[in-house]
C-alpha positions as CSV (number, residue, x, y, z in Angstrom):
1,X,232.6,73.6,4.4
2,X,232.9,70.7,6.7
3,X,229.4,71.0,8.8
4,X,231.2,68.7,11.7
5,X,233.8,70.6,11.8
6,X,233.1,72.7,15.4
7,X,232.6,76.8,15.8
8,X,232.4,78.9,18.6
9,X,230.4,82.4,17.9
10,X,231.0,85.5,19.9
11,X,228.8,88.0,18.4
12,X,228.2,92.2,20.3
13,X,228.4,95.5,19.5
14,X,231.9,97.1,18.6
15,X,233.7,97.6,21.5
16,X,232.4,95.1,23.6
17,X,235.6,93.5,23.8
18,X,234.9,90.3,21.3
19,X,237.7,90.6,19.2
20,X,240.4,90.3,21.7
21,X,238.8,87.5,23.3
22,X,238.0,85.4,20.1
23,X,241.8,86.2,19.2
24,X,242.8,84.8,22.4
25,X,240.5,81.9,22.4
26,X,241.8,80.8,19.0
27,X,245.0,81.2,20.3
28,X,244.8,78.9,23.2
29,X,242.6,76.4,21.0
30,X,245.1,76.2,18.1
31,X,241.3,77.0,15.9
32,X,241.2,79.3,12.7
33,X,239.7,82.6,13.4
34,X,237.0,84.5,11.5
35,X,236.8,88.3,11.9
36,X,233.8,89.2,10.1
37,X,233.9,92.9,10.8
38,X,236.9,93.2,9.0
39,X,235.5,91.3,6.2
40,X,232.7,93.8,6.0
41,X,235.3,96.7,6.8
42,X,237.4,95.9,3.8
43,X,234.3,95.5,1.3
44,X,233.5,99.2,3.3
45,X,236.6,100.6,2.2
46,X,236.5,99.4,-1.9
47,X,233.6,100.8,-2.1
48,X,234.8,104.0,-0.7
49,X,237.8,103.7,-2.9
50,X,235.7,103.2,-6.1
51,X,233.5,106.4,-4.5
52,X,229.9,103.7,-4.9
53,X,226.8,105.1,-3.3
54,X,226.3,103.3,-0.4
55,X,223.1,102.6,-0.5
56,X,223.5,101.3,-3.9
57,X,222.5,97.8,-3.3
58,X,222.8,96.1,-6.3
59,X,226.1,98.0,-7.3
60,X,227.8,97.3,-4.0
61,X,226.8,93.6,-3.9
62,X,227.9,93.2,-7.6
63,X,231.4,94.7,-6.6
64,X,231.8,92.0,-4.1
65,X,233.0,89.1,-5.6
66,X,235.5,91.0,-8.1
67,X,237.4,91.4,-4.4
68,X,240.6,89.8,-3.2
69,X,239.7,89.5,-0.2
70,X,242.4,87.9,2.8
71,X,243.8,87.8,6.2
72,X,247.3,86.7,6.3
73,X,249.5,87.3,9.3
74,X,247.2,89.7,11.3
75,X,246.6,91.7,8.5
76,X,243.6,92.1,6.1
77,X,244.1,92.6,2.5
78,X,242.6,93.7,0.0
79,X,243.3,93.0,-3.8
80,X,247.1,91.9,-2.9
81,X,247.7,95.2,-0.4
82,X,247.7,95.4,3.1
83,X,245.0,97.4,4.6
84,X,245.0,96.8,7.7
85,X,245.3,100.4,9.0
86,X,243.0,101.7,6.6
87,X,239.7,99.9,7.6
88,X,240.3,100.9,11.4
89,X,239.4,104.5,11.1
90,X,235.8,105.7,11.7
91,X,235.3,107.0,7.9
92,X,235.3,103.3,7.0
93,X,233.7,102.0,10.5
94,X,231.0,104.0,9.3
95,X,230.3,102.8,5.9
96,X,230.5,99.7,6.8
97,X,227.6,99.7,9.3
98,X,225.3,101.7,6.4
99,X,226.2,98.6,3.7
100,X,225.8,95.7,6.7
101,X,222.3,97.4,6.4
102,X,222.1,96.3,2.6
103,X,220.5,92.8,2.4
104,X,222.0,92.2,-0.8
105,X,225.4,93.1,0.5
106,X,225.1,90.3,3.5
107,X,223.9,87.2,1.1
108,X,226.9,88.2,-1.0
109,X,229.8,88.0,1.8
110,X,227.3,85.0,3.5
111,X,229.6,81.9,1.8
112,X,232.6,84.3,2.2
113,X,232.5,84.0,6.0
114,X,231.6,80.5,5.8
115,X,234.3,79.2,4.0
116,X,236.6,80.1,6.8
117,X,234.7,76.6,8.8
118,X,237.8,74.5,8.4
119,X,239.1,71.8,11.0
120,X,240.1,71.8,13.7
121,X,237.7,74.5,14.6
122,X,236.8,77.7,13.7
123,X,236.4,81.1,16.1
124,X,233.8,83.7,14.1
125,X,233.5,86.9,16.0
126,X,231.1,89.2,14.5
127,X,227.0,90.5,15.1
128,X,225.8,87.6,13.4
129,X,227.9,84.5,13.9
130,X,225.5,83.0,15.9
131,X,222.1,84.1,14.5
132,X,222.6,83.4,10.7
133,X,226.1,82.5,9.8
134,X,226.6,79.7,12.0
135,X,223.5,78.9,14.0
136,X,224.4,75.4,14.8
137,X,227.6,76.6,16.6
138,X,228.5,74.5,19.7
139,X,229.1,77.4,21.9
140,X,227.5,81.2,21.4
141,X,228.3,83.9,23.2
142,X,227.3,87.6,23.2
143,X,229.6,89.8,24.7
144,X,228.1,93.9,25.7
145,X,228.9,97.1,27.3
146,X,227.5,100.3,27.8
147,X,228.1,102.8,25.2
148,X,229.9,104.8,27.3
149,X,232.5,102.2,28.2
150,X,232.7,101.5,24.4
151,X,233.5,104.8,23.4
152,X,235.9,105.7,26.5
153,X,237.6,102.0,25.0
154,X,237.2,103.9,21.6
155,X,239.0,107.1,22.8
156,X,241.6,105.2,24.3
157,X,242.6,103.2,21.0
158,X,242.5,106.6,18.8
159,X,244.6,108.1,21.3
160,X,247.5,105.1,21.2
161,X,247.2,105.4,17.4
162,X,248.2,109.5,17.9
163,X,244.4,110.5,16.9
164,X,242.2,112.6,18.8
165,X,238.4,112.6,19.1
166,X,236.0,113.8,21.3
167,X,234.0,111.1,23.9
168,X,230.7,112.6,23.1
169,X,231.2,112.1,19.6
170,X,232.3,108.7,20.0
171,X,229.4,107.9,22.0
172,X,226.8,109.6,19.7
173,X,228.3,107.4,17.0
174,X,228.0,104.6,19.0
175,X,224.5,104.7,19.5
176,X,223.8,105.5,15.9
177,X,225.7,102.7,14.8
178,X,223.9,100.4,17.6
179,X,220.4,101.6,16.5
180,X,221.1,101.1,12.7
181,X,222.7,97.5,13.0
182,X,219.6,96.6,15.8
183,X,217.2,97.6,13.4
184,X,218.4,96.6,9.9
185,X,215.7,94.3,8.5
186,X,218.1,91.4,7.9
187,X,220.3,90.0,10.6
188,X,219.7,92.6,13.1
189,X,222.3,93.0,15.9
190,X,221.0,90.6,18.7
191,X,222.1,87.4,21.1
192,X,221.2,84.1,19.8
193,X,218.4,82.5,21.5
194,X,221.2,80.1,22.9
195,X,223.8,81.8,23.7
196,X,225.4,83.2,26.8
197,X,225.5,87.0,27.2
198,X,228.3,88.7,29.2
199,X,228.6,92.4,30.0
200,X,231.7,93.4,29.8
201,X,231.6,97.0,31.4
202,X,232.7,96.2,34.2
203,X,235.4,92.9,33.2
204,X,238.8,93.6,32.3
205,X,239.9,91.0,29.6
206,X,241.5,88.4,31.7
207,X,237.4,88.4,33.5
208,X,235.8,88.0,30.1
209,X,238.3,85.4,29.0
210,X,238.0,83.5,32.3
211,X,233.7,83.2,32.1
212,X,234.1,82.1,28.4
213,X,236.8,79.6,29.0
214,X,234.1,78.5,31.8
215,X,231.1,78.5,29.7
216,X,233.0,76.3,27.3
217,X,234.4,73.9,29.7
């Protein structure tokens, strides 16, 4: 890891909007770009496979570094197979925010997310690029939006995709998810002490893109 080499954190709750805007600001900076969530989706979803307890600790953290884990043309894979598809659904969105709990789980994928700091720059979106991972990022920003705009965003994906689900569900698993990752005794879910937050509820993306693009400038 090159520590002069510069990142750019945009950490927030799921649906907040962060992905599509660190994708986008990656784009236009020609940086490398670190989806943690998926990194944490796709440990989700092996141990799923290998049907571990999740709140196993020391099994699940021991599992991670026998893992292929890679990103390679938009997709994620895992152990030389795309799985892209598979660690989108809410089976796996919801393991994964019971073993981001685990504090074992989170030193063992800590050096995976920060090998991905490589010049020019590097984009991490995630809950805590800015606090732990990276905390001497040059820019931070936390990105938010009620839970009912994050599960109507929700809805709207599912439905696209040809799945259905109910909006009060969505937003009942929304706040469970919020209050588990906020109150997790290591890196809890919350805004860097530096970093700029933005509430997207009421922002299409082109807004959101525009105020980090400002920030940054």
């Amino acid at each position: 890891m090159n520590e002069q080499t510069l990142v750019i954190t945009i950490d927030g709750p799921a649906g907040a909007g962060k992905g599509t805007i660190a994708c986008r600001l990656a784009d236009k900076l020609g940086w490398h770009m670190l989806d943690s969530g998926a990194i944490y989706r796709v440990a989700a979803l092996a141990a799923l496979r290998q049907h571990l307890d999740l709140q196993d600790e020391t099994t699940l953290a021991a599992m991670i570094p026998t893992l292929q884990i890679e990103f390679k043309q938009g997709e994620a894979w895992l152990d030389g197979v795309i799985v892209t598809g598979e660690i989108r659904n809410e089976t796996c969105a919801s393991a994964t925010s019971q073993i981001a709990a685990l504090p074992a789980v989170r030193a063992a994928l800590l050096e995976v997310q920060r090998h991905f700091q490589q010049a020019p720059g590097l984009v991490a979106d995630g809950r805590d690029m800015g606090t732990v991972v990276f905390p001497e990022a040059s820019h931070k920003f936390y990105l938010t939006a009620s839970a009912e705009i994050r599960a109507e965003r929700r809805l709207k994906q599912l439905s696209e995709q040809g799945l259905s689900a109910k909006l009060c569900d969505l937003i009942q698993d929304i706040n469970a998810r919020d209050e588990r990752d906020a109150n997790r005794p290591v890196a809890p879910l919350k805004p860097a002490d530096d970093a700029v937050l933005i509430d997207t509820s009421s922002l299409d993306q082109d807004e959101v893109f525009a105020a980090v693009l400002h920030h940054i400038a």
